[in-house]
C-alpha positions as CSV (number, residue, x, y, z in Angstrom):
1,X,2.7,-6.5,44.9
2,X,6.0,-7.8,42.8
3,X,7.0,-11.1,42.5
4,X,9.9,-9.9,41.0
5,X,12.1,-12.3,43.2
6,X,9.9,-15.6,42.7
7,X,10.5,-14.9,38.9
8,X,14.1,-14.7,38.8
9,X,14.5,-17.5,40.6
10,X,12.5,-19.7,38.6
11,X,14.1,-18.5,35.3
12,X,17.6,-18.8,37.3
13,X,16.7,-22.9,38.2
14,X,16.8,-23.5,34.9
15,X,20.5,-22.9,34.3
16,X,22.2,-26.0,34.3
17,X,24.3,-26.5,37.9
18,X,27.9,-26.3,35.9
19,X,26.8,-23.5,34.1
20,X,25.6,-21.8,37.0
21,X,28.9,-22.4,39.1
22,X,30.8,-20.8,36.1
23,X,28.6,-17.7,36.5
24,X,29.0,-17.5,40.1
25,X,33.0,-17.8,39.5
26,X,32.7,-14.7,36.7
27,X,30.8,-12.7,39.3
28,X,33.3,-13.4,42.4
29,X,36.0,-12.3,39.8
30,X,33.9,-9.2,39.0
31,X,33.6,-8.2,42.9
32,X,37.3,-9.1,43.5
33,X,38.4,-6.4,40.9
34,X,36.2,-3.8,42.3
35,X,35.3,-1.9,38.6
36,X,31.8,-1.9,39.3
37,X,31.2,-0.8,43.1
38,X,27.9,1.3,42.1
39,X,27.7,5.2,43.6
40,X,27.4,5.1,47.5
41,X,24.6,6.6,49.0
42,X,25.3,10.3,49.7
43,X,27.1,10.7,47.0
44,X,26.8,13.2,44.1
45,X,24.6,11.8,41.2
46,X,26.0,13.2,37.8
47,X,23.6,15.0,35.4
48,X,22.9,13.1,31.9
49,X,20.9,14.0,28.9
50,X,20.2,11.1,27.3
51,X,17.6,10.1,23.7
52,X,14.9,7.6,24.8
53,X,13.4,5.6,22.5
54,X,11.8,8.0,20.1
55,X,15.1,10.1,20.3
56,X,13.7,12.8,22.5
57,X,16.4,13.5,25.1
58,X,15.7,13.3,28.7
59,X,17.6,15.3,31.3
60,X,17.9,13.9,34.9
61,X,18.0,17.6,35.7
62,X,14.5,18.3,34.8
63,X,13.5,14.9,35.7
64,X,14.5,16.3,39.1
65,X,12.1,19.0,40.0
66,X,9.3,17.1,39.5
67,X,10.6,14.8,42.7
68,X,13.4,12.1,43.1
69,X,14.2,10.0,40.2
70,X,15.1,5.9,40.0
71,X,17.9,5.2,37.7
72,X,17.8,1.3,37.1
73,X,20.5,0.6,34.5
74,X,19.7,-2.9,32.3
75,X,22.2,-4.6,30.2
76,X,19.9,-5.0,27.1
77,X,16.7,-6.2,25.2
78,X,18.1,-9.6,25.4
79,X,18.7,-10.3,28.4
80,X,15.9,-12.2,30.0
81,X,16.5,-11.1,33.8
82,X,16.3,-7.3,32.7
83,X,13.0,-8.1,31.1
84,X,11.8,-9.5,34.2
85,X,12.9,-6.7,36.3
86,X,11.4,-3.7,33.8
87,X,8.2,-5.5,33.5
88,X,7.8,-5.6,37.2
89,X,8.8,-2.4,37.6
90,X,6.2,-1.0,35.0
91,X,3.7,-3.0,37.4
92,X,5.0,-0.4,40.5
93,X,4.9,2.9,38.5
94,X,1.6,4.3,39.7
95,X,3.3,3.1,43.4
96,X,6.7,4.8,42.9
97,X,4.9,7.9,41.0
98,X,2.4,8.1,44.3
99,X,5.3,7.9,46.1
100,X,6.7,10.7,44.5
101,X,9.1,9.4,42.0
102,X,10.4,9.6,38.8
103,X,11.8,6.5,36.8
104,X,13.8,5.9,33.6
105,X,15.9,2.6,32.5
106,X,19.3,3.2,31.1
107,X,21.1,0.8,28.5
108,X,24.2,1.1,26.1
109,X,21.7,0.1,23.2
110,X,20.8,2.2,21.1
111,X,17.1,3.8,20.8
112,X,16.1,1.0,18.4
113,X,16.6,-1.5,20.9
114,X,15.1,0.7,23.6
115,X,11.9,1.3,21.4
116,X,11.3,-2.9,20.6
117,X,11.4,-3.2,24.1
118,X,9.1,-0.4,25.0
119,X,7.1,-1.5,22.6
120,X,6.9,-5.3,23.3
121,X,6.6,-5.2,27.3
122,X,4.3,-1.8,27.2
123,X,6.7,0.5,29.3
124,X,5.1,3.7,29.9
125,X,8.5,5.3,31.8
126,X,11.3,6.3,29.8
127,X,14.3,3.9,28.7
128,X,17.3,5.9,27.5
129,X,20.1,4.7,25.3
130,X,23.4,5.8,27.1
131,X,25.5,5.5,23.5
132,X,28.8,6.3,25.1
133,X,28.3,4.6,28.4
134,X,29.5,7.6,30.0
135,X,26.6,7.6,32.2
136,X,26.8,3.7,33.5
137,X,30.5,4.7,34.2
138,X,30.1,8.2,35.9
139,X,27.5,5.6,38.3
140,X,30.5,3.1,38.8
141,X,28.6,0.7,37.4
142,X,30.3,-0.4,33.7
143,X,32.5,-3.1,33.7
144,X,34.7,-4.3,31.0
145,X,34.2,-8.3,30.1
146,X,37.3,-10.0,31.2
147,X,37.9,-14.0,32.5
148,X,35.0,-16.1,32.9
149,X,32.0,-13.7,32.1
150,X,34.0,-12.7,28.7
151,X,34.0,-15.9,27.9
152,X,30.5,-16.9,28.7
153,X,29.0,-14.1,27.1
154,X,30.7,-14.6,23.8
155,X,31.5,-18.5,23.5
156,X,28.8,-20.0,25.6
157,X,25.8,-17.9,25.3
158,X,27.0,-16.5,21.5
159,X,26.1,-13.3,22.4
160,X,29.2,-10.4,22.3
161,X,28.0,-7.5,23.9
162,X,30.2,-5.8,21.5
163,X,27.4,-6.0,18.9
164,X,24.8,-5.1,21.1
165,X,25.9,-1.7,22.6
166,X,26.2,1.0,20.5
167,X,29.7,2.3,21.1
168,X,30.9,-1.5,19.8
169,X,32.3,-2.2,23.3
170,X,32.5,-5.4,25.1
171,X,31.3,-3.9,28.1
172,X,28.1,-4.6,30.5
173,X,26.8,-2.4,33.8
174,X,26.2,-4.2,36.8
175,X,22.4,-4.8,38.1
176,X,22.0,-1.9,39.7
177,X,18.9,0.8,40.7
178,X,19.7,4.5,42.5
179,X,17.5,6.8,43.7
180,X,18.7,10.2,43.0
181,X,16.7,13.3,45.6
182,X,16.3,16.4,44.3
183,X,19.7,17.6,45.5
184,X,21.5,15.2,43.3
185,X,22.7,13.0,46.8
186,X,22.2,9.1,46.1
187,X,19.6,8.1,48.7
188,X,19.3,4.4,47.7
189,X,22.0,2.3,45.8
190,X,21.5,-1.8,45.0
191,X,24.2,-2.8,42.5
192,X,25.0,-6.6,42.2
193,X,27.5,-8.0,39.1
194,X,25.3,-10.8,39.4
195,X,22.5,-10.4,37.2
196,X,20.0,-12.6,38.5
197,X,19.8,-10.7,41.5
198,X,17.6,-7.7,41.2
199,X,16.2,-5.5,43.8
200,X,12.4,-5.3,44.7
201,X,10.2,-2.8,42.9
202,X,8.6,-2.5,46.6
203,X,11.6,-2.1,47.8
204,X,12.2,0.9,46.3
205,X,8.7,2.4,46.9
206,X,9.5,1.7,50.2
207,X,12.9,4.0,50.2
208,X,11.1,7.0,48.2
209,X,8.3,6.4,50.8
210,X,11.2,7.5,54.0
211,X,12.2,10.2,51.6
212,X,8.9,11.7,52.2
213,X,9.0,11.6,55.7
């Protein structure tokens, strides 16, 4: 059973109360511009092909007749909320795989990134390097930095996405996980511009579970 939400809040507590009314502010501005809504369920999930971390591409396509796939997209090996959420997730594989699922984890790092991380946390599901960010953006889910965020990413926490992903942009996706069925139609979407809220690994098994039904 994850703990996934028992962990994010600890690590969130620890971020001073000014600091964490600032982020709350970015995210409000975020939501108010509508750039990341997320793919609705019954939509049309696009195809991608994209390298993982030993550069073997991996196509949602043949990820897909193998069952339904979970997309969680992750805004990099540095941030400390991702790496809460993948590790919990690598806890539920053998329940999302039982429950006939498929998972990958999709960044705009490149695949060096994506290999130190599934390397240091032991992730045994694929984590792809979308090196345009055509993917997070064909899900609704890339956002460029503007206002408060931009300004907290780069001046307050010193770290400019822009040197993280690999297209140099100053872009991020939102928190978000789909689950794609075999006819490419969204059947789950959870996408939140606030990183510190992530949705439930059980959760999830829990959705591919009805799809079963």
């Amino acid at each position: 059973m994850s703990d996934l939400k028992s962990q994010l809040d600890g690590y969130a507590a620890n971020i001073p109360a000014a600091l964490a009314d600032r982020i709350a502010a970015g995210v409000a501005e975020v939501n108010a511009a509508g750039v990341a809504p997320g793919l609705a369920v019954g939509s049309i999930a696009p195809s991608f092909s994209l390298p993982d971390s030993t550069g073997e591409i991996v196509s949602l396509d043949t990820l897909l007749e193998h069952g339904p796939v979970v997309v969680t997209f992750y805004r990099g090996d540095w941030c400390p909320f991702c790496n809460l959420q993948l590790n919990e997730l690598q806890k539920s594989l053998g329940e999302i795989e039982a429950a006939g699922g498929r998972l990958v984890a999709i960044s705009g790092q490149a695949p060096d990134h994506a290999s130190g991380l599934t390397e240091k946390h032991a992730l045994t599901f694929p984590v792809l390097s979308d090196l345009d960010q055509s993917v997070s953006a064909a899900y609704k889910v890339r956002f460029d930095l503007f206002g408060e965020l931009e300004d907290l990413q780069v001046n307050v926490f010193q770290n400019d996405p822009a040197t993280q992903n690999a297209n140099g942009q100053r872009t991020l996706p939102a928190a978000s996980t789909f689950i794609v069925g075999q006819d490419h139609v969204v059947t789950f979407s959870s996408v939140d511009a606030d990183w510190r809220n992530r949705v439930e690994p059980s959760v999830v098994v829990d959705a591919l579970k009805a799809l079963q039904k």
